[in-house]
Steps between C-alpha positions, in 0.01 A plus 500: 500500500480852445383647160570837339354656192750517196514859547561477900811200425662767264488784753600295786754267320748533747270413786344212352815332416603583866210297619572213258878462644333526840293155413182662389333456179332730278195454255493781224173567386407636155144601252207671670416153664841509723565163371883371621697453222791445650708415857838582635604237718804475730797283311506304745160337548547370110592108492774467297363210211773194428526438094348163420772363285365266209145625474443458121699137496285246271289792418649496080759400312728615223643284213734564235465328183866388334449690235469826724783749392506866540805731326669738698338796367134353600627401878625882511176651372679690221 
């Protein structure tokens, strides 16, 4: 992984993003302790995550009482 300086990505935008298309990633480092905040990484190499369906099932519960009404104006917020 190559890294660039916040200052260096902004002058070579162009060229970094290049790279990235190309398969390459890029660390950008920021602070006077070059620290990587960030990486650009290819599209591709990112795992596309499946939606668990049902996660908070049995997790609460909601119950109306039968005297529960609401007018019109209430349900509309006015």
């Amino acid at each position: 992984m190559k890294t660039m300086s916040v200052g260096e990505f902004k002058a070579n935008f162009s060229e970094a993003l290049r790279k990235v298309l190309a398969g390459e990633e890029i660390g950008i480092s920021y602070g006077k302790r070059k620290e990587i905040v960030a990486r650009l990484v290819p599209k591709s190499t990112i795992k596309a995550h499946k939606r668990k369906i049902g996660i908070f099932e049995g997790k609460g519960a909601v119950h109306f009482t039968q005297d529960f009404s609401m007018t019109t104006k209430e349900f509309l917020g006015v």
